[in-house]
N, C-alpha and C positions, 0 to 999 in steps of 0.2 A: 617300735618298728625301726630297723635299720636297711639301710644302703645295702643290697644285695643280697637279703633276705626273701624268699620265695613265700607267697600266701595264696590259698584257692580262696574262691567267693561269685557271688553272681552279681552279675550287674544288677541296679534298681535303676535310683537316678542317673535320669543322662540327659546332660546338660549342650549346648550349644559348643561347637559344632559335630563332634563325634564324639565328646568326652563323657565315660563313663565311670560309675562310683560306686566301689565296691565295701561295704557295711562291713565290719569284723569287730567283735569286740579289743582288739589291740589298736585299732582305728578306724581311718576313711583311707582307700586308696582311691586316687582318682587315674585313669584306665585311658590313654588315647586309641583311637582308629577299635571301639569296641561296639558292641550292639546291647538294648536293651534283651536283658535275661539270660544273656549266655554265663555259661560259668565259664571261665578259664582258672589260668594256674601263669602268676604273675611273678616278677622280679622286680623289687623296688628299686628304681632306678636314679630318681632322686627326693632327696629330702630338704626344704627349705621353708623355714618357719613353722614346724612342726607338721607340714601341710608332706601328703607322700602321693611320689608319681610312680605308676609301674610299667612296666611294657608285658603285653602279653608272651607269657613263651607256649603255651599251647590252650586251645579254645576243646575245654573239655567236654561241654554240651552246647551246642546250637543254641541260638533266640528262636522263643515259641514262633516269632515274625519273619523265619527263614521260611518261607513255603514258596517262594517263586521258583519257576521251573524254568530250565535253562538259560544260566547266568554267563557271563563274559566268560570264556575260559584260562581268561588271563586275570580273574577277580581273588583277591587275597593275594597273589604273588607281586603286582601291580598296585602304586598308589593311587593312583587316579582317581577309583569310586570306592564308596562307602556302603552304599545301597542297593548292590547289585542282587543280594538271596532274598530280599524283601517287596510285597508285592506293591506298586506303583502306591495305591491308597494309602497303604500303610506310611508311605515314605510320606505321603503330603499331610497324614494323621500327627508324624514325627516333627514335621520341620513348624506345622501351625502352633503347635504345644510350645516348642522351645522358644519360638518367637515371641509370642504370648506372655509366656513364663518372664522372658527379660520385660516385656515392656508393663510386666504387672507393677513392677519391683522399683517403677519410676514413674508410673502413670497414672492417673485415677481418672473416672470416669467418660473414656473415651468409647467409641465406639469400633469394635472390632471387627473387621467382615473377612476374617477367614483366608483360605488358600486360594489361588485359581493355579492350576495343573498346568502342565505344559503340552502343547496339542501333540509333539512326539514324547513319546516316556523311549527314544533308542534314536539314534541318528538324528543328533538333534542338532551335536554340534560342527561350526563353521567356520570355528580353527582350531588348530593343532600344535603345539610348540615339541618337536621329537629330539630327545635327546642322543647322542651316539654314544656308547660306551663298551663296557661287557657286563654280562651275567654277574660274571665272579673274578675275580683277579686273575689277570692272564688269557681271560676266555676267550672264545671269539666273537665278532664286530658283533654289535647289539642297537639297534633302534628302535627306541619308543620313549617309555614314560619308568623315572625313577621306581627300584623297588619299594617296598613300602618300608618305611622307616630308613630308609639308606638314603646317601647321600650319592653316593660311587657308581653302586651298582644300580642296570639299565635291564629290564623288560624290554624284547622284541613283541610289540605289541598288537601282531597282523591281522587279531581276531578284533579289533575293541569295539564294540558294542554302540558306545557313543557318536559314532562318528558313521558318515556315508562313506560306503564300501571305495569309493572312490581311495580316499585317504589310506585306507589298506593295501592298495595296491601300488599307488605309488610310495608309500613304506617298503613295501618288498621291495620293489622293482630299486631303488635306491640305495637299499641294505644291500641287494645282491649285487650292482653296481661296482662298489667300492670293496665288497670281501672279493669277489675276483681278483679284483686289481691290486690286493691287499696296501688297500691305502688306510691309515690309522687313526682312532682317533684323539682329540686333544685330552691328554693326562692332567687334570688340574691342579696334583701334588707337587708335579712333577713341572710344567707348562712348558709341556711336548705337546705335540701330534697337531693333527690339522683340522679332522672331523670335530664341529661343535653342538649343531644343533640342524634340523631341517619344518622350518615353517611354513606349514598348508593350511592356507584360505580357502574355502568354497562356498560360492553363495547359493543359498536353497531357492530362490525363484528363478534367479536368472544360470545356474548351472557353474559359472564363473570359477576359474581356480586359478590361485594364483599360489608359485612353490617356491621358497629360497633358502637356499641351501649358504649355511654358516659356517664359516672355518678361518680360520687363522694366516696369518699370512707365511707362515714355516715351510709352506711346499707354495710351487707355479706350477696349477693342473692346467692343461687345455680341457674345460670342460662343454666344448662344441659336443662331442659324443655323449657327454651326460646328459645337457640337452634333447639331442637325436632320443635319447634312449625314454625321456620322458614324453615326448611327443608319439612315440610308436605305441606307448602302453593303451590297451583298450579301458577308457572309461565312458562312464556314464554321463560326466560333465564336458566342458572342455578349456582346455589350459588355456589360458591367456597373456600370461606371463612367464618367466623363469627369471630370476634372479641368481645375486650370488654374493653377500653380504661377506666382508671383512672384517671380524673383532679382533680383537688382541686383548682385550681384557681381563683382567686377574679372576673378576669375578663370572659366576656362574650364571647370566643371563642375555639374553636376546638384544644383542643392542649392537648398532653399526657405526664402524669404525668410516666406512665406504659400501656403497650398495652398486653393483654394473648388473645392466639387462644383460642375459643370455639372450634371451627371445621375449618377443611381443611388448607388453610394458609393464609397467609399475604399479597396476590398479585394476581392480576388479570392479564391478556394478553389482550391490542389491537394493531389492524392494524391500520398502515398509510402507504400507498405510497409505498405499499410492503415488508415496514420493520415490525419488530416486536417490543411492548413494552413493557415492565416487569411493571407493577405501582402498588404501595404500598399506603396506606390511605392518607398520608398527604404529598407525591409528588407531585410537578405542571404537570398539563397535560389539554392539550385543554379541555375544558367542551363539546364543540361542533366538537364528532368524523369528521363527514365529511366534518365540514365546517374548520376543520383544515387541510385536505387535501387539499381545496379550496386556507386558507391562506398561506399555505406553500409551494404550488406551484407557487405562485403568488413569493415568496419569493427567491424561487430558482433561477424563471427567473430574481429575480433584481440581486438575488447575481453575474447571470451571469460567466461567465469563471472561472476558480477554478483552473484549470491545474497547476502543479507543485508551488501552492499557499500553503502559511500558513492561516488560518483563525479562528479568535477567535473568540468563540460563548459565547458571555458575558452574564449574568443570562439564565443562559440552561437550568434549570430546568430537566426532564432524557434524556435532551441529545437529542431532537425530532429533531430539526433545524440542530442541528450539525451532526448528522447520515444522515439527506436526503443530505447534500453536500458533506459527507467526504469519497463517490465513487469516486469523479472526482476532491478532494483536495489532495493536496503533507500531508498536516496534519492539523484534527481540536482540537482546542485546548477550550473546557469548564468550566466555571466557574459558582458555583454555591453555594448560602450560604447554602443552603439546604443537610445535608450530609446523607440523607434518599434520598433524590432522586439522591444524584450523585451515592451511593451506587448503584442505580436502575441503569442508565444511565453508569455504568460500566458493569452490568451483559448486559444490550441490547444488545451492542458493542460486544461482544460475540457472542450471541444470533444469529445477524445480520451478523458475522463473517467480521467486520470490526476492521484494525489492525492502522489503520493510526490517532484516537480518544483517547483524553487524556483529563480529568477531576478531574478540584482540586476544592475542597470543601472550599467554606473563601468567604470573601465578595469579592465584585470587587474592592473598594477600597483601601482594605490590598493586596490583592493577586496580581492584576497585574505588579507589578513594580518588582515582583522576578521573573516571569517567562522567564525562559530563551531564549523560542522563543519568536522572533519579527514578527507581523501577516503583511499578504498584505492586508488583507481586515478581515474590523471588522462586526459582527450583534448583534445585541443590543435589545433584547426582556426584556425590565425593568417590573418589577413590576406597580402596575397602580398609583405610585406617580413620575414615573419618574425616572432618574440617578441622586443619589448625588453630588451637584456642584463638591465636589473635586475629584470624581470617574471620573465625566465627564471630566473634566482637564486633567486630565490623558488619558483618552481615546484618546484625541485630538493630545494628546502630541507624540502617537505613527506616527502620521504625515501620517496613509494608504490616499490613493488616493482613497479610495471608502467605505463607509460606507452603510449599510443597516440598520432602526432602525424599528422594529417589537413593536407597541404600541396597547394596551388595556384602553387608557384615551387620549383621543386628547389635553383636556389642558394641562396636564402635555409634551404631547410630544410638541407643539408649544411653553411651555417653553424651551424645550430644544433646538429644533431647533436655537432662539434667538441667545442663545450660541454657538451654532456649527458656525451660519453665522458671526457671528462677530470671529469667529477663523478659518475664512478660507476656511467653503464648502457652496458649492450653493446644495438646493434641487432641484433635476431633475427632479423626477415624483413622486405621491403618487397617492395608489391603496388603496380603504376601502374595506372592508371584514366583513358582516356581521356574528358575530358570537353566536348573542344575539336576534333570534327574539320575537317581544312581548315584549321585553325591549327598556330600551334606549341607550343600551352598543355598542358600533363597535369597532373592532377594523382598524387599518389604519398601513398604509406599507411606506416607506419612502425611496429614495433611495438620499443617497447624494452622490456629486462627492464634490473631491477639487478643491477647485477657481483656472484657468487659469494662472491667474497671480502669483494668491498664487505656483501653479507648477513652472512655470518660475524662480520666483525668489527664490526658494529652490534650481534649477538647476542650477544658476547661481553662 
């Protein structure tokens, strides 16, 4: 098999996250953004280590598991989701397998308890990162979510499925906005233009929206009318904010140079689990309201007894995990590199009138080795690449008898787990939690205890 050779074949195996594997006697192609059983007709795109990647150039028969009826009508043209032809079970049939499948390959004899659903399988999520660009080279102004496989090119994405209608409407209302006014937007080749990005928060219990608009500093808009123009649109929620965020950066993501109120303020409120959350633009906070009520219950029950305990809540993000424990903890203690959201994760604790929470701002791996309390029990919600080997060393190093790890990438966490089992705990049960439907994201719950003997001979 060579680099830019075309082969047909049908998907069999299909591994973790969308990647599918096509059987031929010339080889294995391995197939991204494919579905089990469809056939397509592929182009080998790259070769390394004898190992072949293809991109699909056309899906010549459907997966038997395409039967859902009325799909996104921006689904295949749009990266976004994965899972939109396929009926919701099927998806949580798909995500339980692949999970399973990794933590077979590093685990023995744990206990496995399966998927729990997400209570919306459509408008689930409560936020949006929309990028501006075009269709196609030259086209015209384009708002939404990258093509699939492209880098450049933008899907206007008015219809998406995932999201409260709200968020659709102010996508138009926005889009249309700026193509009146033919204002442009920023070229990354090039780094021109102004338009960069438009991020919409909206909380599902309390209605809450908050909108910030991303751009460059290469033009001075008065945008008081962009404002006007967002306050007059008829939604379902109600805005509480307007922002208006300055990058300048080379790179392609969401990050402030300077942030100024248009209107109202800087933060929204949602509910979980009867507490309260203060979240500002670029805080981590579940994407999916209810179904973080789902994973966090689930979470509780592994953290299990608490009573007169210390507990470190390591990457906390505002503090969501460490507030539902630290009723029935002697003291939770969070770390969080993020110092926009521990600022957040301070005011909650407040909010919530919980006095027993404490949050320092630093990485996990600079910060934990000066904290003065020592935890009984650690929980571990990382980032989706995982704990840095020397963070995690140190994790281990505090010696608790019970760890909880809260993950968003199952390969990155079966790396981990490797490590934890050769330093001494055994996984006892894992619970996945869909928190991504229509995609191919889960996240997965982990509960480890320390080895038997490993206790023993610490006792001894």
């Amino acid at each position: 098999m060579k680099k830019g050779e075309i082969y047909e074949g049908t998907i069999g195996k299909f591994d973790f996250p969308d990647k599918g594997v096509i059987e031929l006697p010339e080889g294995k192609i391995a197939v991204k953004h494919s579905l089990p059983g469809q056939k397509v007709r592929v182009m080998i795109n790259k070769k390394r280590g004898g190992k072949c990647e293809g991109r699909i150039l056309e899906v010549l028969e459907r997966s038997p598991l395409e039967t859902a009826e009325n799909p996104c009508p921006h689904f295949g043209n749009c990266g976004g989701c994965t899972y939109q032809t396929i009926p919701y079970e099927e998806q949580l049939k798909i995500k339980e397998q692949q999970v399973k499948t990794l933590l077979d390959g590093v685990c023995e004899g744990y206990e496995f308890e399966g998927i729990k659903g997400s209570p919306m399988e459509d408008r689930y999520r409560n936020k949006m990162e929309f990028s501006f660009g075009d269709e196609y080279k030259d086209g015209p102004l384009a708002l939404g979510m990258h093509k699939r496989g492209s880098f450049y090119d933008v899907v206007t994405t008015e219809d998406c499925r995932i999201v409260h209608p709200d968020f659709c409407c102010i996508l138009k209302g926005v889009k249309e906005y700026f193509e009146v006014r033919g204002i442009g937007f920023y070229k990354k080749m090039q780094h021109t233009g102004y338009l960069r990005h438009l991020l919409v928060r909206r909380a599902v219990k309390t209605g809450e929206i908050l909108v910030d608009l991303v751009t460059t500093t290469q033009e001075d808009l008065d945008l008081k009318p962009f404002a006007d123009m967002l306050l007059g649109l008829e939604l379902e929620g109600k805005i509480v904010g307007i922002l208006h965020t300055l990058n300048d950066s080379l790179a392609d993501v969401v990050k402030s140079d300077r942030t100024d109120i248009l209107y109202g303020q800087d933060f929204f409120y949602e509910e979980l689990l009867g507490l309260k959350f203060k979240i500002s633009p670029f805080s981590f906070f579940q994407t999916n309201s209810l179904g973080a009520e789902v994973l966090y219950e689930k979470t509780r029950e592994y953290v299990g007894e608490t009573k007169d305990k210390v507990v470190f809540d390591l990457y906390s993000g505002t503090g969501t995990i460490a507030q539902i424990v630290a009723p029935v903890a002697k003291k939770v203690v969070g770390v969080e590199i993020v110092e926009e959201a521990v600022e957040a994760a301070r005011e909650n604790v407040k909010v919530n009138g919980l006095e027993n929470c404490e949050f320092i701002a630093g990485s996990v791996l600079k910060v934990i080795g000066g904290i003065e309390d020592k935890p009984d029990l650690i929980i571990l919600d990382p980032p989706r690449d995982g704990i840095h080997p020397k963070a995690l060393g140190a994790i281990i190093d505090f010696g608790v008898d019970r760890m909880v790890y809260v993950s968003c990438k199952p390969t990155s966490l079966v790396r981990d787990l490797v490590v934890l089992q050769e330093r001494g705990y055994e996984v006892e049960k894992v619970c996945c939690v869909d928190m991504f439907p229509s995609t191919a994201n889960v996240e997965s719950i982990v509960l480890l205890q320390k080895k038997k003997d490993q206790l023993i001979k610490e006792k001894q």
